[in-house]
DRENSELO-28193 format. One record per atom (N, C-alpha, C): atom name; x, y, z. Coordinates in nm, 4 decimals, always signed. Example, Ala and Ser with C-alpha at 12.3 -4.5 7.8 and 13.67 -1.06 7.14 Angstrom:
# DRENSELO-28193
node roba N u +1.3190 v -0.5690 w +0.7800
node roba CA u +1.2300 v -0.4500 w +0.7800
node roba C u +1.3200 v -0.3300 w +0.7800
node roba N u +1.2850 v -0.2250 w +0.7080
node roba CA u +1.3670 v -0.1060 w +0.7140
node roba C u +1.2900 v +0.0030 w +0.7870
END
This chain:
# DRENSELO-28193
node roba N u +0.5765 v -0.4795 w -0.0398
node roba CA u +0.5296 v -0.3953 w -0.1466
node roba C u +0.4013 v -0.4558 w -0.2020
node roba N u +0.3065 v -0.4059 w -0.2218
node roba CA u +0.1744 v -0.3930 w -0.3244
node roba C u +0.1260 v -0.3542 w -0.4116
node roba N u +0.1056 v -0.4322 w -0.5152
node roba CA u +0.1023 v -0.4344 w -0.6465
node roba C u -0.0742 v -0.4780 w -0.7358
node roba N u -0.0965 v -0.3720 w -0.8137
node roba CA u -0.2140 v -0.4528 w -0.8554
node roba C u -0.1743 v -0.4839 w -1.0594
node roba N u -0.3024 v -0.6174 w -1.0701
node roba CA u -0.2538 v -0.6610 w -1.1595
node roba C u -0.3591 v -0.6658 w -1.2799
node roba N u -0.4137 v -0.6168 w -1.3431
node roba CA u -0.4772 v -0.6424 w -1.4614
node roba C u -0.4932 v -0.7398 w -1.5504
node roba N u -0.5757 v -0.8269 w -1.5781
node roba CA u -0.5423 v -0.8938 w -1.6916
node roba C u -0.7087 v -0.8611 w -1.7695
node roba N u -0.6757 v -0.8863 w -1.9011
node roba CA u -0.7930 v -0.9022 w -1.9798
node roba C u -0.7758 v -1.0037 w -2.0998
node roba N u -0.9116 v -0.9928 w -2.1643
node roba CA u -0.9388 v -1.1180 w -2.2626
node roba C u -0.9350 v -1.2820 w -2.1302
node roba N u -0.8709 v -1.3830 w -2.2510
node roba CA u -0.8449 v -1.4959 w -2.1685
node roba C u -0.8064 v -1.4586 w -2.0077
node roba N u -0.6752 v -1.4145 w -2.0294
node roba CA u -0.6344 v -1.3749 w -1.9034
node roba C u -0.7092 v -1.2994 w -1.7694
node roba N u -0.8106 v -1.2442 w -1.7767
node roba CA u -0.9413 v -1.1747 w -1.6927
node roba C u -1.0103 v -1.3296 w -1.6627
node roba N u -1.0547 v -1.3975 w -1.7246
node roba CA u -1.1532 v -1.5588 w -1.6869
node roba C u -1.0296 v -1.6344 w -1.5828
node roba N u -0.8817 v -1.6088 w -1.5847
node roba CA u -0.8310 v -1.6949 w -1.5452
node roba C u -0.8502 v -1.6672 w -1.3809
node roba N u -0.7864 v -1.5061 w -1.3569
node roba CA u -0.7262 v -1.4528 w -1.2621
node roba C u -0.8633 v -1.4359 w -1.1958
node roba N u -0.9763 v -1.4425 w -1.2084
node roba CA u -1.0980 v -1.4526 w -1.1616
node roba C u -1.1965 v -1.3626 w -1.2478
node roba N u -1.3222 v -1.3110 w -1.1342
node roba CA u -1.4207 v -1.2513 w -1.2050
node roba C u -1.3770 v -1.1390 w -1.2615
node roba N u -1.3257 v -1.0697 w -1.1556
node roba CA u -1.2967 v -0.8960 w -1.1921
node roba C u -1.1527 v -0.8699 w -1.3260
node roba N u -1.0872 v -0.9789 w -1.3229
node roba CA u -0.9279 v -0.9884 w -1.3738
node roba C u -0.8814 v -0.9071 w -1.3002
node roba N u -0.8711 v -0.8623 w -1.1338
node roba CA u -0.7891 v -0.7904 w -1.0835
node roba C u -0.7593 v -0.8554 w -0.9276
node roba N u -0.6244 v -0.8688 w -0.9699
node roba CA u -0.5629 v -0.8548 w -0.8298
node roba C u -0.4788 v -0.8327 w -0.7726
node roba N u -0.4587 v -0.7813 w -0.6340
node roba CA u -0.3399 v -0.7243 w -0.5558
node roba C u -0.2690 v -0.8598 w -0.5048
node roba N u -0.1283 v -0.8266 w -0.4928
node roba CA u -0.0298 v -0.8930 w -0.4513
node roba C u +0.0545 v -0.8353 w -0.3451
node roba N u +0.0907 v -0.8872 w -0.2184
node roba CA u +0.1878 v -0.8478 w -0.1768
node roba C u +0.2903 v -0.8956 w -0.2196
node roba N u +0.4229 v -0.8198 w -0.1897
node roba CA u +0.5360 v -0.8693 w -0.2767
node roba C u +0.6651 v -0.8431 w -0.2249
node roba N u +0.7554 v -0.9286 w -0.2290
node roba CA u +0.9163 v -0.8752 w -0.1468
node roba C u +0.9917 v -0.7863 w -0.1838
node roba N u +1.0470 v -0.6913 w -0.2167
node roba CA u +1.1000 v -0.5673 w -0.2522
node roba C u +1.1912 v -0.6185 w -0.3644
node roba N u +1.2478 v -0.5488 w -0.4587
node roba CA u +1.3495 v -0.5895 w -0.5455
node roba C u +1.2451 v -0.6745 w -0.6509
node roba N u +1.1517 v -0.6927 w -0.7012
node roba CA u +1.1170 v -0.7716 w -0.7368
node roba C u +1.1036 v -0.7490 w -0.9069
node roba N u +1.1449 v -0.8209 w -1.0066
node roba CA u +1.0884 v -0.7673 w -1.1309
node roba C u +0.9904 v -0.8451 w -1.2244
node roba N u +0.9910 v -0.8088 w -1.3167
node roba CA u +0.8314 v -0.8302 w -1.3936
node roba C u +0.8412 v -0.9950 w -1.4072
node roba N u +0.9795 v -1.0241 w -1.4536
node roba CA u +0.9922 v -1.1812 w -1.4717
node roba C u +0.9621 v -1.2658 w -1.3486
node roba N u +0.9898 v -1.2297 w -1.2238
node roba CA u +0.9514 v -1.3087 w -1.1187
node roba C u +0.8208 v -1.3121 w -1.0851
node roba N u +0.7769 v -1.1500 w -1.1246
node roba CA u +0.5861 v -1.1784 w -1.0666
node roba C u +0.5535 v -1.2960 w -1.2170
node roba N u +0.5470 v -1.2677 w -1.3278
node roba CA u +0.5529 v -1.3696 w -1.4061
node roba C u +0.5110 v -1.4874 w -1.3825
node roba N u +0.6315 v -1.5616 w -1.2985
node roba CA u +0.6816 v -1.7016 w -1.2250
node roba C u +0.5964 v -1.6765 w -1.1342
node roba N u +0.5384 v -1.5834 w -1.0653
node roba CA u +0.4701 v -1.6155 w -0.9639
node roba C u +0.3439 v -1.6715 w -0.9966
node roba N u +0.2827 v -1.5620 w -1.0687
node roba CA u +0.1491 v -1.5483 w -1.0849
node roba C u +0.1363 v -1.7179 w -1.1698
node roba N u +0.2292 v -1.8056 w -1.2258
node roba CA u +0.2311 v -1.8971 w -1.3262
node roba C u +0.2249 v -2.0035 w -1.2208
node roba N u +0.3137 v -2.0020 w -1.0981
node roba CA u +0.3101 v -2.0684 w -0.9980
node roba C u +0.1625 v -2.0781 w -0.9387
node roba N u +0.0743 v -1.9459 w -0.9160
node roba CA u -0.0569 v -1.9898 w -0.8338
node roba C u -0.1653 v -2.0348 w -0.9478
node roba N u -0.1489 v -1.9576 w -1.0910
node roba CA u -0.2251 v -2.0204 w -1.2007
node roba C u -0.2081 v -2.1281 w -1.2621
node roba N u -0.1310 v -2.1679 w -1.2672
node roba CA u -0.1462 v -2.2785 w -1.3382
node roba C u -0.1189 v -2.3109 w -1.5194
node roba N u -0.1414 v -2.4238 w -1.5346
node roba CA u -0.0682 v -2.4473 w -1.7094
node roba C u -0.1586 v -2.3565 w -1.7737
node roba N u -0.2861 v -2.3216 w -1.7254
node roba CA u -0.3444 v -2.2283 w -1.8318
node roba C u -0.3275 v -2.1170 w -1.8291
node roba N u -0.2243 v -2.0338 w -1.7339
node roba CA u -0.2218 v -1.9014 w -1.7025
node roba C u -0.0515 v -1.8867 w -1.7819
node roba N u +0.0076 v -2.0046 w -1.7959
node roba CA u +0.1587 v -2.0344 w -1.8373
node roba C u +0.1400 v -2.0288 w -2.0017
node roba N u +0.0431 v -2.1095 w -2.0619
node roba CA u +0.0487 v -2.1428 w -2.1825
node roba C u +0.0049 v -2.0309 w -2.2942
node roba N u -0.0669 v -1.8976 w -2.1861
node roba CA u -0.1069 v -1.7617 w -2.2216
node roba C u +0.0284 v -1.6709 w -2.2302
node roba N u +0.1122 v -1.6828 w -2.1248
node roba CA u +0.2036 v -1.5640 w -2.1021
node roba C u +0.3765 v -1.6144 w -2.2221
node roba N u +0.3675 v -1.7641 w -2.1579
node roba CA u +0.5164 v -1.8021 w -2.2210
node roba C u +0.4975 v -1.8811 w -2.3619
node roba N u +0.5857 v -1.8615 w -2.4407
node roba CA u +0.5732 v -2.0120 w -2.5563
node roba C u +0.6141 v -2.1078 w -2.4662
node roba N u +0.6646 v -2.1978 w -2.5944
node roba CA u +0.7190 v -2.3492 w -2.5952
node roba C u +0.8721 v -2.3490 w -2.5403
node roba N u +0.9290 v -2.2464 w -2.5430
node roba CA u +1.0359 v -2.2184 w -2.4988
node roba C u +1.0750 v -2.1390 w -2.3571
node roba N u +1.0084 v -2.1306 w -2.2899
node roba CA u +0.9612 v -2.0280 w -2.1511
node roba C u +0.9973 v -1.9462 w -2.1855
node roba N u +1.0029 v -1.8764 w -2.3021
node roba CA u +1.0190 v -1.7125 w -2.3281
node roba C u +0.9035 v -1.6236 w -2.3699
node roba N u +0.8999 v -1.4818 w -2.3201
node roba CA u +0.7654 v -1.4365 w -2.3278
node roba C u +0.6901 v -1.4515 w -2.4333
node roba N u +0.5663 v -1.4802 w -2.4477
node roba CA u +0.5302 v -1.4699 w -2.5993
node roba C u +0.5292 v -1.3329 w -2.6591
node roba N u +0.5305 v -1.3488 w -2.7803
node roba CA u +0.5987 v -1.2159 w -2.8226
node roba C u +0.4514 v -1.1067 w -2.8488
node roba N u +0.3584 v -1.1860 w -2.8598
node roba CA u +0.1994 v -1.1554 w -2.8325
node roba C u +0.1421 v -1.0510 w -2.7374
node roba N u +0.1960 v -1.1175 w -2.5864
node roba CA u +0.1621 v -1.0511 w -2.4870
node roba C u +0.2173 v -0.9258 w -2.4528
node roba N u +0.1101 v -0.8760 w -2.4369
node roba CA u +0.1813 v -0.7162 w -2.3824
node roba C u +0.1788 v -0.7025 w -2.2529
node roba N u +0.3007 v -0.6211 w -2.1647
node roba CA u +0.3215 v -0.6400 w -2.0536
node roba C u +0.3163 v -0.4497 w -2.0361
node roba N u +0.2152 v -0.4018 w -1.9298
node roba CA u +0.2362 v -0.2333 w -1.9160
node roba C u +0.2572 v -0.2332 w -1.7401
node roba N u +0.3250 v -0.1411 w -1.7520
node roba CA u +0.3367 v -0.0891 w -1.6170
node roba C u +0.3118 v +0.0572 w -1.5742
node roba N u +0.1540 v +0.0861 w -1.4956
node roba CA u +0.1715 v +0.2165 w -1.5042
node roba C u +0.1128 v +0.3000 w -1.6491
node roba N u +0.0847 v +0.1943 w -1.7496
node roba CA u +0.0516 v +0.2342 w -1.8585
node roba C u +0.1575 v +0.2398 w -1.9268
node roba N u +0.3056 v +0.2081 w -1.9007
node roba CA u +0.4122 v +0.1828 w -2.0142
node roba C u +0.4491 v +0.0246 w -2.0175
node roba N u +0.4676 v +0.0651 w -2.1734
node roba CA u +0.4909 v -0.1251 w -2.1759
node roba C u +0.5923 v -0.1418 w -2.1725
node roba N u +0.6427 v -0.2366 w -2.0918
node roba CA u +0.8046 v -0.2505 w -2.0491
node roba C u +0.8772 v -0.3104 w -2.1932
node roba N u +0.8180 v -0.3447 w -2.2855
node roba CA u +0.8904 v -0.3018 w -2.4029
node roba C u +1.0149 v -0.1652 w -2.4379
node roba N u +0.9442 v -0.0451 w -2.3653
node roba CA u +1.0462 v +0.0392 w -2.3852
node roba C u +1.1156 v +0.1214 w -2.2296
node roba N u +1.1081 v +0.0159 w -2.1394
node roba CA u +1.1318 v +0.0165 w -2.0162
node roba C u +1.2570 v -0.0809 w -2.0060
node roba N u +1.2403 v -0.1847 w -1.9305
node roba CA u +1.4087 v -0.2809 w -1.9300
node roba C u +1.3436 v -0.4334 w -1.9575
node roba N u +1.2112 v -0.4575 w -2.0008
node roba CA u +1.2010 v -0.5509 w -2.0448
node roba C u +1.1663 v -0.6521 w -1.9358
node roba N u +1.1709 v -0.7845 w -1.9053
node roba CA u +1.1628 v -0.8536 w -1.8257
node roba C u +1.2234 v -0.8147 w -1.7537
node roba N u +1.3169 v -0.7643 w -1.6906
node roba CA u +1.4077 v -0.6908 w -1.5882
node roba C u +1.3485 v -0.5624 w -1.5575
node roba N u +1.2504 v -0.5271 w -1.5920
node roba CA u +1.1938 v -0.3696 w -1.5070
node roba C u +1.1354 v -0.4541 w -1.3543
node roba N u +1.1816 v -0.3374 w -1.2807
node roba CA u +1.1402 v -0.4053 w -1.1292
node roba C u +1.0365 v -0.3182 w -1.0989
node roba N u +0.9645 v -0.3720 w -1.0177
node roba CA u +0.8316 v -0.3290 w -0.9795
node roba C u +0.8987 v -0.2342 w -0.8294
node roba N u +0.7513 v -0.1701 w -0.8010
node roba CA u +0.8061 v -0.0728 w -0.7018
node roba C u +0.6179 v -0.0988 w -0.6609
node roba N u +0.6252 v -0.0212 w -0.5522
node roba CA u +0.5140 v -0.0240 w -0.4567
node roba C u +0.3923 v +0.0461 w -0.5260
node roba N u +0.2728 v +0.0276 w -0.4995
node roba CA u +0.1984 v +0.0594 w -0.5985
node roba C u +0.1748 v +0.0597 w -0.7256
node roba N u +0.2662 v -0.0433 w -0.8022
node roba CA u +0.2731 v -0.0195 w -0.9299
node roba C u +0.1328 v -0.1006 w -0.9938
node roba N u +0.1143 v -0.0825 w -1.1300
node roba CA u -0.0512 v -0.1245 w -1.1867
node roba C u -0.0109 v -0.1938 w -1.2828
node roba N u +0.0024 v -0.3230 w -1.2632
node roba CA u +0.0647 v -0.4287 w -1.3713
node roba C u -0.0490 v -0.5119 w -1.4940
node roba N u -0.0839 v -0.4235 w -1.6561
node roba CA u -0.1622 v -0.4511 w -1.7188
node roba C u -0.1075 v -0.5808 w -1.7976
node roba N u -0.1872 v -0.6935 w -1.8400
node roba CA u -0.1515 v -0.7825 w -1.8988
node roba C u -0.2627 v -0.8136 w -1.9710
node roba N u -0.1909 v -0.8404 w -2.1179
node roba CA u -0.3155 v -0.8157 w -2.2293
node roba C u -0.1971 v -0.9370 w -2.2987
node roba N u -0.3329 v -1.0575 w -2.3088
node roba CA u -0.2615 v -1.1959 w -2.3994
node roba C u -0.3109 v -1.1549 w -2.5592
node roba N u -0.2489 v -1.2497 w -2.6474
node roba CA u -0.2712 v -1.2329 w -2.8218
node roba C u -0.4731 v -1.2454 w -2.8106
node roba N u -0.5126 v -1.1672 w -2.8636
node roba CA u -0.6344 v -1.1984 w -2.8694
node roba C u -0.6308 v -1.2089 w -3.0676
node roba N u -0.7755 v -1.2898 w -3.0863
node roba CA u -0.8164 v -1.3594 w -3.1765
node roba C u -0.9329 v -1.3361 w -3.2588
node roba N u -0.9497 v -1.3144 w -3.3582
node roba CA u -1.1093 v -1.2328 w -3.4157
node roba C u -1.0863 v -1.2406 w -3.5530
node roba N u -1.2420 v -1.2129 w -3.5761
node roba CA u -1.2065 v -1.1663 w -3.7099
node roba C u -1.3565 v -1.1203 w -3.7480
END
């Protein structure tokens, strides 16, 4: 299965120039494992964006799929499906 992934703010500088990229991916798969994945090829700075101090999501980050945020989907347990468009938007900062 193939999946593309969005990120912006911080998260766009991490994942490269464009903040976009495709993944192939093993079937069954849900949001918490690409998660672990994407944390696995990024690194502590791609980890210290998505999870707190506690490896639980930060409550900051918004996670969309498709344009719904799995907030009102199943949460870390929504499973991805083929083609899906995985947006990731970390706490941004301003004023």
């Amino acid at each position: 299965m193939r999946v593309l992934i969005k990120a912006f703010a911080t998260l766009r500088e991490i994942l490269g120039s464009t903040g976009q990229i495709q993944l192939e991916l093993k079937d069954n798969i849900n949001v918490n494992t690409l998660l672990n994945i994407l944390a696995e090829k990024y690194g502590e700075q791609f980890t210290r964006y998505i999870f707190n101090e506690k490896g639980e999501l930060n409550p900051f980050v918004k996670i969309f799929i498709n344009g719904r945020n799995i907030e009102f989907l199943k949460g870390l347990e929504t499973e991805l499906k083929n083609g899906d468009v995985i947006t990731l938007i970390p706490p941004v900062a301003g004023g």
